[in-house]
C-alpha positions as CSV (number, residue, x, y, z in Angstrom):
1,X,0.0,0.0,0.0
2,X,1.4,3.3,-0.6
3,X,2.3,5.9,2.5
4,X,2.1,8.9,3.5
5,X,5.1,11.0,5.3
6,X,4.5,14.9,6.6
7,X,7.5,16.4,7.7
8,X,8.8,20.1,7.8
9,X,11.2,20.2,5.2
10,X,11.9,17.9,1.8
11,X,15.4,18.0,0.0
12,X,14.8,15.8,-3.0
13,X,18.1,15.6,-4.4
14,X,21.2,14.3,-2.1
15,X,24.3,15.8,-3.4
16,X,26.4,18.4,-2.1
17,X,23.8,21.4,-2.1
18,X,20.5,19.0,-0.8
19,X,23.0,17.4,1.7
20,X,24.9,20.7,3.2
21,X,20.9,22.2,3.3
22,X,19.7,19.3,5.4
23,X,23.1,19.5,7.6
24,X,22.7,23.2,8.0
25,X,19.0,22.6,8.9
26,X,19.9,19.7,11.6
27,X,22.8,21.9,13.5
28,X,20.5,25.8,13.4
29,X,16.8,24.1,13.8
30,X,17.8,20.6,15.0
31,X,13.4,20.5,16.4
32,X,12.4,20.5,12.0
33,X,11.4,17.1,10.5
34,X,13.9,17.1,7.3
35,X,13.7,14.6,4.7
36,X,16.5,14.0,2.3
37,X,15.8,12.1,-0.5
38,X,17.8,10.5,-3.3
39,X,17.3,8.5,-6.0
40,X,21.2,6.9,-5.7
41,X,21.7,4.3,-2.7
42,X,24.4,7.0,-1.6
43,X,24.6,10.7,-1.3
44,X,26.9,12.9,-3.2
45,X,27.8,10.5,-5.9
46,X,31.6,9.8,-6.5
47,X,32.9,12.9,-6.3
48,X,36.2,14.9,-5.1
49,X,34.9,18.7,-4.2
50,X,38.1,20.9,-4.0
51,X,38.1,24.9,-3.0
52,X,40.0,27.6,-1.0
53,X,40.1,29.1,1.8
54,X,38.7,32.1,0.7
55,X,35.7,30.2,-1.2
56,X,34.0,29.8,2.1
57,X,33.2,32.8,5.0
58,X,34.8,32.0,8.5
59,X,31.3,32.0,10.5
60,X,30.5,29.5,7.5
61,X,33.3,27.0,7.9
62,X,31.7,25.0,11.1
63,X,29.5,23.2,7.8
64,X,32.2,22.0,5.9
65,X,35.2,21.5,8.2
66,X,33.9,18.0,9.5
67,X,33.4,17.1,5.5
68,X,37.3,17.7,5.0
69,X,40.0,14.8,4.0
70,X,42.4,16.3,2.4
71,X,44.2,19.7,3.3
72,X,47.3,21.6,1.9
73,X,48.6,25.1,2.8
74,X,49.7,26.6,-0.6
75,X,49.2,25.5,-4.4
76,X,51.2,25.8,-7.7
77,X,50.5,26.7,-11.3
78,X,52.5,25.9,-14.7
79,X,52.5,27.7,-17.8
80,X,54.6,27.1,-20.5
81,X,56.1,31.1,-20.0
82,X,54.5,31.1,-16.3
83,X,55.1,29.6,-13.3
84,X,54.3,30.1,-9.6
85,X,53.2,29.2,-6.3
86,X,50.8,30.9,-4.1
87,X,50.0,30.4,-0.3
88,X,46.9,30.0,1.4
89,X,44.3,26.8,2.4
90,X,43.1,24.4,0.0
91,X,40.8,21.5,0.4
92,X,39.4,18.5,-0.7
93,X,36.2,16.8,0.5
94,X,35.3,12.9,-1.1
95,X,31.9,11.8,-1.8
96,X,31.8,9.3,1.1
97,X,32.2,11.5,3.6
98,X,29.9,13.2,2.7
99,X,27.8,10.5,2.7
100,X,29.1,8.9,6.0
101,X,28.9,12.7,8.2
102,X,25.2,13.4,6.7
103,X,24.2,9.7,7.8
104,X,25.7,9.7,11.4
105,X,24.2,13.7,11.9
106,X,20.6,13.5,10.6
107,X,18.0,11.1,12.3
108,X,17.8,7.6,10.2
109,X,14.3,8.4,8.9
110,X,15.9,11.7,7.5
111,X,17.7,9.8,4.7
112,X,15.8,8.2,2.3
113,X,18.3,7.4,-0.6
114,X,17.3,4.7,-3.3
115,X,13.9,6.5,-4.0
116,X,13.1,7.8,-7.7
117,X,10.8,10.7,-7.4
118,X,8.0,11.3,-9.8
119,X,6.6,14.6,-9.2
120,X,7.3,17.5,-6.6
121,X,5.3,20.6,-5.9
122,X,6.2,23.4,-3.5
123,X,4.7,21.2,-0.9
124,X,4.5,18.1,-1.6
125,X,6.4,15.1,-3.2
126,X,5.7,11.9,-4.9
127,X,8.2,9.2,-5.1
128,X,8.1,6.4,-7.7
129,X,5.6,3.3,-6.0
130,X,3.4,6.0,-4.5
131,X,4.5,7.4,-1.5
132,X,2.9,11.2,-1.0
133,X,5.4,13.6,1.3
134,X,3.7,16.0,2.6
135,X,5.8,19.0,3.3
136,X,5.5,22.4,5.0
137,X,8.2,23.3,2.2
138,X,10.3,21.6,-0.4
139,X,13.8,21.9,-2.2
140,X,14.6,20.9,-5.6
141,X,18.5,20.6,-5.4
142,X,18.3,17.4,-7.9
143,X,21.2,18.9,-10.4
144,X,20.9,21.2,-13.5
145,X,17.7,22.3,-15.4
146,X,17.4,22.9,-19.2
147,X,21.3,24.2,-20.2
148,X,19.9,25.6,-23.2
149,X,18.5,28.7,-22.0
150,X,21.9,29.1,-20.8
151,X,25.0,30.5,-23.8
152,X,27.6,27.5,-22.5
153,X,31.0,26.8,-23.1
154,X,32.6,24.0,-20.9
155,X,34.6,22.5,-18.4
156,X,34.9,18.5,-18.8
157,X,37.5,16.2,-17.1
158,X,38.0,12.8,-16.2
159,X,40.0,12.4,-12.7
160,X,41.5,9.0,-11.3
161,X,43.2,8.5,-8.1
162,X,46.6,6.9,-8.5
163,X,47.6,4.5,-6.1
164,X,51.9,4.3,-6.7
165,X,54.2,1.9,-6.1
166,X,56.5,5.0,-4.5
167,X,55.9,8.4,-2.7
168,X,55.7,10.8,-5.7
169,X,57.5,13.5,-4.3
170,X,54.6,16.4,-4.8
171,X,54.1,18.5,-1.8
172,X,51.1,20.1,-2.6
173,X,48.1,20.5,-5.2
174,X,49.1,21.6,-8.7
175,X,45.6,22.7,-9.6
176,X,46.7,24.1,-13.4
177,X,49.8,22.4,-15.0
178,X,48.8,23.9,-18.7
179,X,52.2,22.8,-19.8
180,X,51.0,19.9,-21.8
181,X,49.9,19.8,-24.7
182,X,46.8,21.9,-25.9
183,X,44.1,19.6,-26.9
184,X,40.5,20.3,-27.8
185,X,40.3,23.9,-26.5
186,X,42.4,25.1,-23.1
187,X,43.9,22.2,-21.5
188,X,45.6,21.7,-18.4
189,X,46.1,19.2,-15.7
190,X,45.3,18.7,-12.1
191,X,46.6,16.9,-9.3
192,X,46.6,16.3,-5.6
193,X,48.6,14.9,-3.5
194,X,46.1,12.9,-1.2
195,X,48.9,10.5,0.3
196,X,52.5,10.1,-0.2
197,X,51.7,7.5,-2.5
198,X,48.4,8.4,-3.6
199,X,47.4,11.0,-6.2
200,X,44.6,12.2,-7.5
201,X,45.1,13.6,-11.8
202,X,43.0,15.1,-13.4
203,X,42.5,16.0,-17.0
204,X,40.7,18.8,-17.8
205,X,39.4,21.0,-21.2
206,X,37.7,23.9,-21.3
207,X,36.0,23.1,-25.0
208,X,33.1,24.0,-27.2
209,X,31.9,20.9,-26.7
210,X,30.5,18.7,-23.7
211,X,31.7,15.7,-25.7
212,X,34.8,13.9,-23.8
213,X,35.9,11.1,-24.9
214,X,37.3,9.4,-21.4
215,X,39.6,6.3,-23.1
216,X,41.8,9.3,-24.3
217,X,41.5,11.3,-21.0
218,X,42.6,7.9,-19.3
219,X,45.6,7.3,-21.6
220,X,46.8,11.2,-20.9
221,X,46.5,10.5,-17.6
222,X,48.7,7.7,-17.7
223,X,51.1,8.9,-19.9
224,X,51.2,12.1,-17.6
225,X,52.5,10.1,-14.5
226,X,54.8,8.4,-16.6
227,X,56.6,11.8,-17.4
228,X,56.8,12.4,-14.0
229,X,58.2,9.2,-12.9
230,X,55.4,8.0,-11.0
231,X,54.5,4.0,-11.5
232,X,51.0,3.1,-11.3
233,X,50.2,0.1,-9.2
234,X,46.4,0.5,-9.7
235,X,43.3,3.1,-10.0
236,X,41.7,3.9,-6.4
237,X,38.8,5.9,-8.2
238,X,37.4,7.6,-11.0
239,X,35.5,11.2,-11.7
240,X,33.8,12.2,-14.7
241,X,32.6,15.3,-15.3
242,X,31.0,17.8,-17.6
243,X,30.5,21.6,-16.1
244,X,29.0,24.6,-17.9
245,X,31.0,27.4,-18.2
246,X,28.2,30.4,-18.5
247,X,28.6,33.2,-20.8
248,X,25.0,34.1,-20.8
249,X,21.1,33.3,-21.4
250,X,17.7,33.5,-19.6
251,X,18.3,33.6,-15.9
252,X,14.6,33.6,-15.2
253,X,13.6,30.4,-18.0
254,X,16.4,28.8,-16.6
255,X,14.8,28.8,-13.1
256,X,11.4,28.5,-14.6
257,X,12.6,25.4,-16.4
258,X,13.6,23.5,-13.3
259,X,10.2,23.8,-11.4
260,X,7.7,26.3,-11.2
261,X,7.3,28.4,-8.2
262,X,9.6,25.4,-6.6
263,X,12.7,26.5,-4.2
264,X,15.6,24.8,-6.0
265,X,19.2,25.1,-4.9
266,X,22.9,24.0,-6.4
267,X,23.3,24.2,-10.1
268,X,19.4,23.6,-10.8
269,X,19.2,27.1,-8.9
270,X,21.6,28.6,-11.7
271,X,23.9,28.7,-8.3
272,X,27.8,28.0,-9.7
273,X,30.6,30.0,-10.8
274,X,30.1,31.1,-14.3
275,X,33.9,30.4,-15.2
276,X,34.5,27.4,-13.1
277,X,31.2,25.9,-12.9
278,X,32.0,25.1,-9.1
279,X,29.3,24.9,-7.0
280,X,30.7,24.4,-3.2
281,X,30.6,28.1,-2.2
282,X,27.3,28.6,-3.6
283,X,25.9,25.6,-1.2
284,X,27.7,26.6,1.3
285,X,25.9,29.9,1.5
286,X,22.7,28.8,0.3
287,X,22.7,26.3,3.3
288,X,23.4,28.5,5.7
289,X,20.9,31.2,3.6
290,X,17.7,28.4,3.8
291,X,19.1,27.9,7.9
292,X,18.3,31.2,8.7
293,X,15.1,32.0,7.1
294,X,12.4,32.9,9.4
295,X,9.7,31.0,7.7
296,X,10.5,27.5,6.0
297,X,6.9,27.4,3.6
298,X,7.3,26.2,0.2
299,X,6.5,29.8,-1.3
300,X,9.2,32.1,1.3
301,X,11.7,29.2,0.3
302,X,11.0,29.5,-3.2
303,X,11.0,33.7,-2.9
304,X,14.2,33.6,-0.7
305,X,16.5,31.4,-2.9
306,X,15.1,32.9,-6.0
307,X,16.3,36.3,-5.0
308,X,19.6,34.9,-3.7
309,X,20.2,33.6,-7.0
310,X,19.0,36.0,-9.0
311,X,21.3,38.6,-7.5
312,X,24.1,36.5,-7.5
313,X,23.3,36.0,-11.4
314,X,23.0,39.9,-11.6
315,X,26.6,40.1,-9.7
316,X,28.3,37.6,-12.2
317,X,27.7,39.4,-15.6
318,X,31.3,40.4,-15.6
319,X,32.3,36.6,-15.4
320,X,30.6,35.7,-18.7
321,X,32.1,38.8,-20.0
322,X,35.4,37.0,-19.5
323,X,34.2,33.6,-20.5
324,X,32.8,35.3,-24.2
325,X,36.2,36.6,-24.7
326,X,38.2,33.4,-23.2
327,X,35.9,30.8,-25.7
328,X,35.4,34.0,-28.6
329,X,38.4,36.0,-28.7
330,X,41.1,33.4,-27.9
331,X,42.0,30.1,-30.4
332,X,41.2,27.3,-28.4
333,X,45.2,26.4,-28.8
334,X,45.6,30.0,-27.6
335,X,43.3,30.0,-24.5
336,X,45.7,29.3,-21.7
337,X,47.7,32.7,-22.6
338,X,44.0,34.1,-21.0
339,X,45.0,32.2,-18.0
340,X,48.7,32.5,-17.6
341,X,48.6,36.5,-17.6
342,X,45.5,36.1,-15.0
343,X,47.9,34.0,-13.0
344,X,50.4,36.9,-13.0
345,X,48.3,39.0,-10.8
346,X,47.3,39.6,-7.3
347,X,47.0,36.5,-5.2
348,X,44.1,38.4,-3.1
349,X,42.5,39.1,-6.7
350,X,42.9,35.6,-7.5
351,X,41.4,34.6,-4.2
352,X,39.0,36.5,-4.5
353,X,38.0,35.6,-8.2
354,X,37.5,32.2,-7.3
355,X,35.3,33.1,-4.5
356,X,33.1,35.0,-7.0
357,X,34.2,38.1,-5.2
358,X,35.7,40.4,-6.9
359,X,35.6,43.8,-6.9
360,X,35.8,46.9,-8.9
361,X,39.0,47.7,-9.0
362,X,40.1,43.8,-9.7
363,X,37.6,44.1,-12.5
364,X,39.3,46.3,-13.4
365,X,42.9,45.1,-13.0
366,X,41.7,42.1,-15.1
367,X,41.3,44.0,-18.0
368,X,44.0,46.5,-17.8
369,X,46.6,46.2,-20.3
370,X,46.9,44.8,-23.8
371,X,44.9,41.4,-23.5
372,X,46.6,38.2,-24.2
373,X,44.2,37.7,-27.5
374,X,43.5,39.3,-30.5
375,X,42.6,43.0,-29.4
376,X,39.8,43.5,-31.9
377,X,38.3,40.1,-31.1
378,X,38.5,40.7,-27.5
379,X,36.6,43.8,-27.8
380,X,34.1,42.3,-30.1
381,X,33.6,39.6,-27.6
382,X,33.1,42.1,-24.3
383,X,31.1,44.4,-26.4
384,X,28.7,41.8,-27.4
385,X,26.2,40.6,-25.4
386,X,25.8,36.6,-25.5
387,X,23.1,34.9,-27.5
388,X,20.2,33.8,-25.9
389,X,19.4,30.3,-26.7
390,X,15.8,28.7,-26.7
């Protein structure tokens, strides 16, 4: 027979922006009924979330510290005329963790992972078989809407944890090495340092295309440990992904397409870094956001997170600026030069950048100078407002 469930708050969708939601939830109102429901028998996938220091505000950090495996103080990048290393926290949080911290926090009826759901409303959800939640308010944090409302370039990778036969000598992350060769638009690769014998690589594009074809990602890999020496006893794990990189579109048919009148969070929310397509910092702060509403109802949920995004989409326009001219104005065998002369300025700006934080005068720094493209296409591409897809 099919059930019934009422609670106070539903999270369908159990990656990292349902999961911190429901955490933030259990430690600021620890009396609400929260239900956080996923169609995978695990939450947050098989993922490695990396970010700064600076990605996250201190009276923030309390939500993700516990979530933490991997820490460094400092990171390096490689260009082929560029290269430099800059100080400050860096971190890495795995999947299970995840997983493992949001199961031993939240009651047991809380988590409800291996459920397909079928329909939600601001109030209510359906889950494939029939169960009915009933739900003073719900969150639709279930991953992206309809990308094309959205003018996208993008950021693909596959990463694989290397597990070596020897300790590979690497102190701390190398989170651009764009030294090798360009392939299929800006390339560079990634790696961390997990264990003295472990390391995490990771090869990434930013490309035209979402295509990636991951047998030839997996043979760079290999051949890019080989350079350095390192002998691969076996792969510990394996990450593919495919970000959008945003250079414009329809903020408010974006939303629209991902659940009318329906509070959504993470990338379905339109919440991720336009040039990254990160989303950590903006589910950090939209869990601590949702934590400290007054009123948890489907339609102030939906009214709160809409404006939060919407403002942060009205804050970003300056990222897309940069991506048009990064994917428009540069050769995609020229697009690291963008990069390399961004990497020769301020390591605050930097910070900040990545935060999505920057202010006037680093907008301005950014653009100061002859640009390392075309000048003509780079002003074409700034001028230009991106096309609107439908």
């Amino acid at each position: 027979m099919p059930s019934k469930i009422i609670c106070d708050i539903a999270i369908v969708g159990g990656g990292l922006a349902g999961s911190l939601i429901a955490l933030a939830l259990r430690a600021r109102r620890p009396g609400l009924d929260v239900r956080l429901i996923e169609e995978s028998d695990v939450l947050g996938g098989d993922h490695v979330w990396s970010f700064f220091a600076e990605d996250v505000a201190p009276e923030d950090r309390w939500l993700v510290a516990p979530l933490v495996r991997h820490m460094w103080q400092g990171h390096r990048v490689a260009f082929p005329d560029h290269a430099r290393a800059l100080s400050g926290g860096y971190y890495s949080i795995l999947s299970e963790d995840l997983d493992r911290h949001v199961r031993a926090t939240l009651p047991r009826r809380s988590v409800m992972t291996g459920r397909r759901v079928a329909s939600l409303t601001r109030a209510s959800v359906v889950i494939t078989g029939g169960t009915r939640i009933k739900a003073t308010g719900v969150i639709d944090a279930r991953g992206a809407a309809d990308l094309n409302l959205l003018d996208l370039g993008w950021q693909k990778f596959v990463g694989r944890e290397l597990v070596l036969d020897a300790p590979h000598g690497q102190d701390m992350p190398m989170v651009m090495d764009a030294t090798v060769p360009q392939i299929d638009g800006y390339r560079f690769v990634y790696s961390l340092p997990f264990e003295i014998e472990r390391m995490f690589v990771e090869d990434t594009y930013y490309s035209d295309s979402p295509d990636l074809d991951a047998d030839a990602c997996r043979q760079r890999i290999s051949d890019y440990a080989t350079g350095r020496g390192w002998r691969v006893q076996h792969v510990a794990r394996e990450e593919i992904g495919v970000l959008p990189v945003c250079m414009g579109g329809d903020f408010d048919a974006y939303w629209a397409s991902g659940g009318q009148q329906v509070a959504k969070a993470g990338v379905r929310a339109a919440l991720f870094h336009p040039t990254t397509g990160y989303s950590l910092p903006d589910a950090v702060r939209t869990a601590a956001l949702v934590a400290g509403l007054p009123r948890l109802d489907g339609a102030a949920l939906h009214d709160a997170v809409h404006e939060f995004a919407k403002k942060a989409w009205e804050d970003r326009g300056f990222y897309r600026m940069l991506n048009r001219m990064l994917f428009h104005a540069a050769e995609p065998a020229e697009r690291y030069k963008v990069l390399e002369h961004f990497y020769r300025l301020d390591p605050g700006l930097i910070a900040r950048f990545y935060a999505g934080r920057s202010t006037a005068m680093d907008k301005a720094r950014i653009l100061m100078g002859k640009p390392p493209v075309p000048i003509g296409r780079a002003l074409t591409a700034i001028r230009k407002p991106a096309k609107k897809r439908r």
